[in-house]
C-alpha positions in Angstrom: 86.0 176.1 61.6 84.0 174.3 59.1 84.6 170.8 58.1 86.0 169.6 54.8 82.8 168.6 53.4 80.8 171.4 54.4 83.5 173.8 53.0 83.2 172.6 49.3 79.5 171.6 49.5 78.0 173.5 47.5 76.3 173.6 44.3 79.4 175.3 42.1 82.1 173.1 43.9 79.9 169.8 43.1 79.4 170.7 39.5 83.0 171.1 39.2 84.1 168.0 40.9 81.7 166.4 38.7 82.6 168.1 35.6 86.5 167.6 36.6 85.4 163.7 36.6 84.0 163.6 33.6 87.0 164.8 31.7 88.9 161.7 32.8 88.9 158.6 31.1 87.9 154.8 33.2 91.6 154.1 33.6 92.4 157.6 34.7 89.1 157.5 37.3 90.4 154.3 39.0 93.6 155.6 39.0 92.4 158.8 40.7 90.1 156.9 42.8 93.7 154.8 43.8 95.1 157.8 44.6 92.6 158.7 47.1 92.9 155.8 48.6 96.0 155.3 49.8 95.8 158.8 51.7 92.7 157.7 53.1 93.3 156.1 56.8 90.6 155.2 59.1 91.2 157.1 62.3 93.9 156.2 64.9 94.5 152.9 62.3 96.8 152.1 59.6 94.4 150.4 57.8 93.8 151.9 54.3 90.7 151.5 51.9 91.5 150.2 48.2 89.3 150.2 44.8 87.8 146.9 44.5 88.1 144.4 41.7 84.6 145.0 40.7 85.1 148.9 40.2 88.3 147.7 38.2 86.2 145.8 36.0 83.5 148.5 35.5 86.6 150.8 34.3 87.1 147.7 31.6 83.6 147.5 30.6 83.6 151.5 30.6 85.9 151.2 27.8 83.3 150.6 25.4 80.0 151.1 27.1 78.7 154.7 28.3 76.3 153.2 30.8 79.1 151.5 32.4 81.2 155.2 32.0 78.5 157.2 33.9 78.1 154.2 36.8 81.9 154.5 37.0 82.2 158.1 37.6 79.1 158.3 40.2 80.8 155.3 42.3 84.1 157.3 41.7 82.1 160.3 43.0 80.2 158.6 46.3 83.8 156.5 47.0 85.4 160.5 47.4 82.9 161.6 49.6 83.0 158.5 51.7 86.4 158.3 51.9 86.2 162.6 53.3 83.6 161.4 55.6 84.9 158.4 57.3 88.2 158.1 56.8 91.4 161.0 57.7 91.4 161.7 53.7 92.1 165.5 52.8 89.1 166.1 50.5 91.2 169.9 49.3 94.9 167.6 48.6 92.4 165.8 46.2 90.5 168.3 44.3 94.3 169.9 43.9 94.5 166.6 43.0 92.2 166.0 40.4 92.7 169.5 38.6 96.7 168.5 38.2 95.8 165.2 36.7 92.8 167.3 34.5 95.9 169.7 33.2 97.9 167.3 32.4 95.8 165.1 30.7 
């Protein structure tokens, strides 16, 4: 059984995530990035990550600057991956996820 990085890492499935990103506005990235947190628990704890203030006001600056945008969505990007590989966070929950909040968007 392969773990939950090594089954979507792959070239296609990282474009995708990436692309599925981009689609999403700051607000909606933090609020995504939110989301993932509070399924995220470190191992045999109850202690859960959360989306720090500075990343909140990257999201404001991202408003209006598309420098601050594309920083926003690679930290959005890394914090997923992190959060897959050190915490009990169900990387496929949040790709299912991130297309329902795509759609509905």
């Amino acid at each position: 059984m392969k773990g939950p990085l090594v089954q979507v890492d792959n070239l296609d499935d990282r474009k995708e995530i990436w692309c599925l990103l981009d689609r999403l506005g700051p607000q909606r990235l933090v609020g995504f990035l939110t989301w993932c947190c509070s399924q995220a628990t470190l191992p045999k704890g109850k202690q859960r990550p959360r989306v720090s203030q500075s990343t909140r006001d990257l999201a404001d600056r991202a408003r209006w600057d598309t420098g601050a945008y594309e920083r926003l969505r690679l930290e959005t990007w890394t914090d997923i991956w992190m959060l897959a590989n050190n915490y009990s966070f169900d990387l496929d929950n949040a790709l299912v996820k991130l297309v329902e909040i795509v759609r509905r968007w």
